[in-house]
C-alpha positions in Angstrom: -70.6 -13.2 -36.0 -72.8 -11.5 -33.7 -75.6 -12.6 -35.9 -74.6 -16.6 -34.1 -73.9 -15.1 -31.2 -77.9 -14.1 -30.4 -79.1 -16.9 -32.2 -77.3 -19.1 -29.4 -80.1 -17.8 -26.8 -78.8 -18.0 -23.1 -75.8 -21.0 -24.0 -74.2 -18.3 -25.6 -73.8 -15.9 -22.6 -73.1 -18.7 -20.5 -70.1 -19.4 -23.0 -69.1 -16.2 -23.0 -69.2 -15.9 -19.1 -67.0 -18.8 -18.1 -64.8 -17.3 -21.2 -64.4 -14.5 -19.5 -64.1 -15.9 -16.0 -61.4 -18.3 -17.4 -59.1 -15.7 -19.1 -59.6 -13.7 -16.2 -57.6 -16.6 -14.1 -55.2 -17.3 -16.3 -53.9 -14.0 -16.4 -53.9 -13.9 -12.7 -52.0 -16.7 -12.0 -49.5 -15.4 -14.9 -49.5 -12.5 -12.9 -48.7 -14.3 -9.7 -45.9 -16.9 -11.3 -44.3 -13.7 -12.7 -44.5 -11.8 -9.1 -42.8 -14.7 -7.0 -40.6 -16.0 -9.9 -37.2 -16.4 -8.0 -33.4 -16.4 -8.9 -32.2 -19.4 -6.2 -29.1 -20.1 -7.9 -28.2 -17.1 -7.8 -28.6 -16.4 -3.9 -26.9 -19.6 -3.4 -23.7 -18.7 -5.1 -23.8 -15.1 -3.4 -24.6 -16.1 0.1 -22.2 -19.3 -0.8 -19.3 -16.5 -1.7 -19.8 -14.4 1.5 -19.9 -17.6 3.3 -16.6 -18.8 2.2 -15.0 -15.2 3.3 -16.6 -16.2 6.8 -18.9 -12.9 6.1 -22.2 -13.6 7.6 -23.7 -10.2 7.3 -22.9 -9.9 3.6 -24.7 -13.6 3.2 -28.0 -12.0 5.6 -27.8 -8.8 2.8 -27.8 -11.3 0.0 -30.9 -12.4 1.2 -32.4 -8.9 1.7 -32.3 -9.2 -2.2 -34.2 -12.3 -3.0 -37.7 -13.8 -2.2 -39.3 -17.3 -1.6 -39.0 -20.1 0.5 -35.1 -20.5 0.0 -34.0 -17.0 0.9 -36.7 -17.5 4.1 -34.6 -20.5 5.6 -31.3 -19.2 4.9 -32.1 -15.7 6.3 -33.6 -17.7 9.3 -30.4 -19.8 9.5 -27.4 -17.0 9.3 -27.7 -15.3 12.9 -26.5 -19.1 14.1 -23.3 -19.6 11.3 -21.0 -18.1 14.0 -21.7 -20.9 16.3 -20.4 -23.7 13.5 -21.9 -27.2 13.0 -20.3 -28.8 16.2 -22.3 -26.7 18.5 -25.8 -27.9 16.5 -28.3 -28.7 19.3 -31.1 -30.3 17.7 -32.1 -31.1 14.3 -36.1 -31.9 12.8 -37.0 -35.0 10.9 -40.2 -36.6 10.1 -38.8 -39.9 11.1 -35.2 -41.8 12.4 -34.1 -45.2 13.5 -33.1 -46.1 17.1 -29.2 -46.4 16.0 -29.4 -42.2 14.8 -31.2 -41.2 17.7 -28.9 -42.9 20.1 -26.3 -41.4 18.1 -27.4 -38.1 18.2 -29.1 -37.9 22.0 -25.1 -39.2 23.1 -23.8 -36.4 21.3 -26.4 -33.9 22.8 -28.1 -33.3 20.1 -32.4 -33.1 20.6 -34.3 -34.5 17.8 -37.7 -32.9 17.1 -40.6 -34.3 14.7 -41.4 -32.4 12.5 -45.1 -31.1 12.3 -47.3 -31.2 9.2 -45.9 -27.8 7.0 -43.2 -26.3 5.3 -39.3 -26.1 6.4 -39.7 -22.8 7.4 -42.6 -23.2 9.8 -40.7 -26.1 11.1 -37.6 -23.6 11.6 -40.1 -21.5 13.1 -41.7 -24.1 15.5 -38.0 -25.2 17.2 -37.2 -21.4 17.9 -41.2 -21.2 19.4 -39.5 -24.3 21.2 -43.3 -26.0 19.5 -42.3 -29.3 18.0 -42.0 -32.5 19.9 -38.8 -34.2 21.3 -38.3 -37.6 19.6 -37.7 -40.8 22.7 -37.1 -43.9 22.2 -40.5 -44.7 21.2 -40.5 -42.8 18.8 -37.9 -44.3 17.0 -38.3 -46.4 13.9 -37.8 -49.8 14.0 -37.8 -50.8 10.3 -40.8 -51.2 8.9 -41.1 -53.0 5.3 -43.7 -50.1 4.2 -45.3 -49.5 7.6 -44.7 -45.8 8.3 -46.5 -45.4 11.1 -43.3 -44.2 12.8 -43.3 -41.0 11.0 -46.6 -39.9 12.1 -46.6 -37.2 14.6 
């Protein structure tokens, strides 16, 4: 086996390189899958329990627990549970029509765009106070595949 190895000249230690440079990268990103591998039903049905008892803290602990994306907008959610849904103040979409913006702006509410990332920099961005507030012009006015409205 050697033997062909060396008779392959230079082709052969190219091979054997991107060989090596390809195992290399699958067993980091097995690695990497295994690290950030998450249980989300899980945290859903504990925080969901402590919830139900009207025990925020216990739901903020559950989260202590788990990792990723999930457990990062629910932890950044709890410290506001106490306040209930009919004192939300604002809420982030990527687009809305006139009649839910009307709706909302006459019930208080501020509606923000939300920028280009992920839920949680968008959670992020309306504490930083970052995100824009949504007027009338921004609205959507049906669009039969034009979504220009959704555009920041």
């Amino acid at each position: 086996m050697l033997d062909l190895f060396l008779k392959g000249g230079w082709v052969m230690y190219a091979i054997l390189g991107a060989s090596v440079l390809a195992l290399t990268i699958i067993v980091e990103r097995l690695i990497f899958f295994v690290r950030i591998r998450n249980d989300d039903a899980s945290l859903i049905r504990r925080v969901e329990k402590a919830l139900t008892s009207n025990d925020a803290p216990s739901a903020l602990a559950a989260c202590e627990t788990g990792r990723g994306l999930l457990r990062d907008i629910i932890a950044a959610c709890l410290p506001e549970w106490d306040r209930g849904c009919e004192r939300m103040e604002a809420v982030v979409v990527g687009g809305i029509g006139m009649g839910a913006l009307l709706g909302l702006r006459a019930a208080g509410i501020k509606v923000f765009r939300a920028a280009e990332g992920t839920v949680a920099d968008a959670v992020r961005q309306v504490k930083a106070a970052e995100l824009p507030e949504i007027d009338e012009n921004g609205a959507c006015a049906g669009h039969g595949g034009d979504h220009s409205c959704h555009k920041s």
